[in-house]
N, C-alpha and C positions, 0 to 999 in steps of 0.2 A: 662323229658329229653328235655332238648334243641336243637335247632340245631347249635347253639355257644356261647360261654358265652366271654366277651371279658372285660378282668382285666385291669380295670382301669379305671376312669371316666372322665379325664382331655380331653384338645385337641382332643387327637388322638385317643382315644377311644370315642366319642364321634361322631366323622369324623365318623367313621368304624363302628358306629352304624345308623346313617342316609343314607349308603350306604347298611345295611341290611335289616334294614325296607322297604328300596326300592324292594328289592330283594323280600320277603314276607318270608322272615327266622324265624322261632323263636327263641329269643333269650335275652339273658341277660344283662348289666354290671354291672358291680362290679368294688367296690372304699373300702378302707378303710378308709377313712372319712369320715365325719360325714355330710358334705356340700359340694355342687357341687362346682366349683371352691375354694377349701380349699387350694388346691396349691399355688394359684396365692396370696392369701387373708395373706397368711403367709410370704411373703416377705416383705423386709423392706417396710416402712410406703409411702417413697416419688417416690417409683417405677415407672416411667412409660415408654412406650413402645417405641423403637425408629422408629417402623415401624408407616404411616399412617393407620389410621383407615381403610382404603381402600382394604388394603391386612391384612388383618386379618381377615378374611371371613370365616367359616367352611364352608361347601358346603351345598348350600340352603338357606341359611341367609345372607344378608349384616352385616355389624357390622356397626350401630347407633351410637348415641352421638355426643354432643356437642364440645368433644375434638375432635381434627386430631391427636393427640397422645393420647391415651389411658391408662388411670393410671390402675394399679391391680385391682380397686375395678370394673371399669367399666369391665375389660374382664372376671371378675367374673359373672356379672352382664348378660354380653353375654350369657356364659355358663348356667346360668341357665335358661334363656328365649329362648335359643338352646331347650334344651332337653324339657320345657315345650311345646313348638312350635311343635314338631316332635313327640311328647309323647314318648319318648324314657324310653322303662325299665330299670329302674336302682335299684339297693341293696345297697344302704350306708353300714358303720360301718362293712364291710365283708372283711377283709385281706384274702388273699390267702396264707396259709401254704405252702402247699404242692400240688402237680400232677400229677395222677398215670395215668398211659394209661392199656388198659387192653381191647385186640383187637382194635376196629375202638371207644370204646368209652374212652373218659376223666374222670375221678373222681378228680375236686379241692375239697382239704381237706380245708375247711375256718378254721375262729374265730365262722361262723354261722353255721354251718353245712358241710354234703357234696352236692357236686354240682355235674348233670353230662350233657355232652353233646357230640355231634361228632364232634367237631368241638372249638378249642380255638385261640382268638387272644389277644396277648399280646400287652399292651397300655400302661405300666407301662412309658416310659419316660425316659428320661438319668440322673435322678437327684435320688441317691437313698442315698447312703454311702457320707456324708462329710468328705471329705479329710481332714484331719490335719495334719503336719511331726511329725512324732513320739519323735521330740526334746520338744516337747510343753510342755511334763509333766515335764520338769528340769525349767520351770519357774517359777519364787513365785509367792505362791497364792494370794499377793494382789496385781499381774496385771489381771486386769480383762479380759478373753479372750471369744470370740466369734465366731461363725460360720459365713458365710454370709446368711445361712440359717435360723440363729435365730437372727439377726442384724434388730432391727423395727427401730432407731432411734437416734440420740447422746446423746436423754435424759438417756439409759440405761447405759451410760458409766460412769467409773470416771471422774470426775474434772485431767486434766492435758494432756500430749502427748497421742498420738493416732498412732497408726503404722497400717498403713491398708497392708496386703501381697496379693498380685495378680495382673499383669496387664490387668485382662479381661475387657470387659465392666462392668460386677457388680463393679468388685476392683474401676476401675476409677470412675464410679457414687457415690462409697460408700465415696472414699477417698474428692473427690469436695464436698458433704453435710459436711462431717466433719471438712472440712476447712472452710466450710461457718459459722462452730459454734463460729469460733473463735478460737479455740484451734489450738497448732502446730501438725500440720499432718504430718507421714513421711512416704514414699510411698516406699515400696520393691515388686519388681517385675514386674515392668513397662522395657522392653526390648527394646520397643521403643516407638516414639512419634507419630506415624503415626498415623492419627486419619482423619473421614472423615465428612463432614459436614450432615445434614439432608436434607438439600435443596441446589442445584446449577445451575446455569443460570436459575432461575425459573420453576423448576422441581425439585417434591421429589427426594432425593438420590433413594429409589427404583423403581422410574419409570427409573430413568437411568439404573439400574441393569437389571430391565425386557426388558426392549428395547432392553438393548445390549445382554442377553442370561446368563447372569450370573449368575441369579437366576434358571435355568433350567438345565446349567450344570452336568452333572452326573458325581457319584464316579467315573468310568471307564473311563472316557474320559480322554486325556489328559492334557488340561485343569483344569477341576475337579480334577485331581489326586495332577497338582501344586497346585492347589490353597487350598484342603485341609489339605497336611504337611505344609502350611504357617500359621506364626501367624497372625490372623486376626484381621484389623485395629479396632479400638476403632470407634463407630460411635454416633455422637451429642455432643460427649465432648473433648475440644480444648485441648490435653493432653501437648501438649509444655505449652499452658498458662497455665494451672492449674500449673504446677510442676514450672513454672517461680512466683508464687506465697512468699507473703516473708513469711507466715507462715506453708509453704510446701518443706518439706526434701525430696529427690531423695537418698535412700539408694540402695546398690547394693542386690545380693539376701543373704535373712532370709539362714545364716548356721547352727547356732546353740545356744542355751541358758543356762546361769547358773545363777540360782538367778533372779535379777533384770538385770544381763548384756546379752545383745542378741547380737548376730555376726553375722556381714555382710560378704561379698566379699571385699568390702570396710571399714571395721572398726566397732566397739562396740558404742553400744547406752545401757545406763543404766537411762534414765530418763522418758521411756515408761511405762503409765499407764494401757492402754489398746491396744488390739489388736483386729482387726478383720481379721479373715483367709477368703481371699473372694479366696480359691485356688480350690474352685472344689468340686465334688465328685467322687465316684468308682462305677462303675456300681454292681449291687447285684443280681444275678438271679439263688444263690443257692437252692430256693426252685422249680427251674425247674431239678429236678433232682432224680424225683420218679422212682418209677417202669414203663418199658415200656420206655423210656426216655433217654435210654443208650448212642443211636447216636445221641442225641442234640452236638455241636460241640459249640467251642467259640472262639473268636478270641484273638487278643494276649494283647489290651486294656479292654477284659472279657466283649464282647458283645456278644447276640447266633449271630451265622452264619447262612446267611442268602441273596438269591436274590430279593430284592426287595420288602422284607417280608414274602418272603416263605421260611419258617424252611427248617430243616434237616427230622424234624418228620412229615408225612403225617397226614395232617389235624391240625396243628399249623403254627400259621400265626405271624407276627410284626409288630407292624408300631410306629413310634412316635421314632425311636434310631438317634443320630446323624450321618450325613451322611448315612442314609439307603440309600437315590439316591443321594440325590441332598444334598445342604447347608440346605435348607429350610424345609429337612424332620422331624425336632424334634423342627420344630417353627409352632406359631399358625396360621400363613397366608400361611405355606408350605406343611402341614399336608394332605392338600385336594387331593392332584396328588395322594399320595401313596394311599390316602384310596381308589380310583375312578380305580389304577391298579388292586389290589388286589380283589377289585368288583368286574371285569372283568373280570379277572383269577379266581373268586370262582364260577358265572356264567358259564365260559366254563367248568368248571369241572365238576358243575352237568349237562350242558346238555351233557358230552359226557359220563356221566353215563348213566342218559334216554336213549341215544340214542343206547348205548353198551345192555341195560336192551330190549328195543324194538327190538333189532336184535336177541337175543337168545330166545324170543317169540316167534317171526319170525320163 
């Protein structure tokens, strides 16, 4: 019996395991992969980070290396000399089925067994379900199409157009490599060109951010509340020059396909080879939905509800969802605030158990 088992081995379960060790918990986590950093290691090939290496910190560790930007191998590389560092327990290859409650204790149903404890925190991440529009299957099958989840590099693609759909930061980084190939790229879903630089007046873009409070922001504030129904600007890539580029199309948004011919806002393109959908994912948290688990609640993007990572259900916890507080709570340099609250809140709880247990002795 543990005293929490906490699903998920990436960032933030990782934060929220160096924060119970501290504490002197016992305790667990669980990945279903096979390798500590498998997350990071599985994104495309030329990935790197546009934060400095400086805020990238899990708590207790600097984060090393040679780069001030961080490619995927190296924050892989962090993670596991994290958890060797801290000897953090971990269970590879254990997906979590299912979750029953059943009074004050947890039963996760895995792929390994059953698991039980008093106590769970979920660390699973905002990245679960790849979104695709359900037009995609009216396209012919010899346009090769793609996730941005499984997109390593332009060697996988066909020879010919490439239509990258999404204006987030992945779409624009994805889209600028594919133009770099050579081939004609045509970008759907770029809304605007706002884009910000990584460095200015001789200061990182986020030492500006931290300075001025912007990274600390909470959902709740008002503030926080604009800035997160805003689309947020592209940062490290010149999005007006990219798209002024001569072998980069600016299409209006992906409506629909039939065959070879896809439609825009703006008009049909039938000369696309390949696609890459860099639109997202849907968050997935239907196996929180066992017995005992009735009042888990979700909100209306299908995230649990939740303050600051405290459930619905006593003794289930969160960390790692976007916007849990702040901008930074589902990034690897942000992750630390929420795990060092939740410490502190799991802290008061048991001592005002002890101290409730010492008064009825009393």
């Amino acid at each position: 019996m543990y005293d929490f088992i906490v699903v998920g081995g990436s960032q933030s379960g990782l934060a929220m395991g160096y924060q119970l060790k501290q504490l002197g918990f016992n305790f667990l986590i669980v990945d279903s992969a096979d390798e500590i950093g498998s997350a990071w290691l599985s994104r495309w090939d030329s990935l790197t980070l546009f934060t400095p290496k400086k805020y990238n910190a899990l708590p207790g560790m600097k984060f090393t290396g040679d780069r001030e930007y961080p490619n995927k191998r190296d924050v892989a590389d962090y993670l596991k000399r994290y958890v060797k560092t801290f000897d953090l327990p971990m269970q590879l290859d254990t997906q979590v089925l299912s979750v029953d409650k059943n009074s004050d204790i947890y039963q996760l149903n895995t792929s390994s067994g059953a698991l039980q404890c008093r106590n769970v925190v979920i660390a699973t991440g905002p990245f679960h379900t790849p979104f695709i529009p359900s037009f995609a299957k009216n396209i012919c099958s010899s346009i090769k199409q793609v996730h941005s989840r499984d997109y390593s590099n332009p060697a996988q693609l066909n020879d010919g157009d490439t239509l990258v759909v999404g204006g987030g930061d992945s779409g624009v980084q994805i889209l600028a490599e594919i133009a770099d190939s050579g081939c004609t790229a045509f970008s759907s879903g770029i809304t605007s060109t706002a884009s910000l630089p990584q460095t200015f007046l001789g200061k990182t873009l986020w030492w500006w951010l931290k300075s001025l409070g912007i990274l600390s922001l909470s959902r709740y504030s008002y503030l926080g509340k604009q800035i997160k129904k805003r689309m947020q600007p592209v940062i490290g890539t010149n999005v007006k020059e990219l798209l002024a580029r001569d072998n980069v199309k600016a299409l209006g948004r992906t409506l629909s396909a039939n065959g070879k011919e896809i439609s825009f806002s703006d008009g049909q393109v039938s000369s696309i080879k390949n696609i890459v959908w860099a639109t997202g994912y849907k968050p997935n948290f239907s196996w929180l939905s066992g017995k005992g688990l009735e009042n888990i609640k979700f909100t209306d993007d299908g995230y649990p509800s939740n303050y600051r990572g405290i459930g619905d259900t006593q003794g289930m916890y969160f960390i790692g969802l976007p916007w849990m507080h702040t901008r930074g709570s589902a990034t690897l340099g942000g992750v630390a605030v929420d795990a060092q609250y939740l410490a502190t809140y799991i802290a008061k709880q048991i001592q005002q158990i002890d101290d409730e247990l010492i008064t009825s002795i009393a």
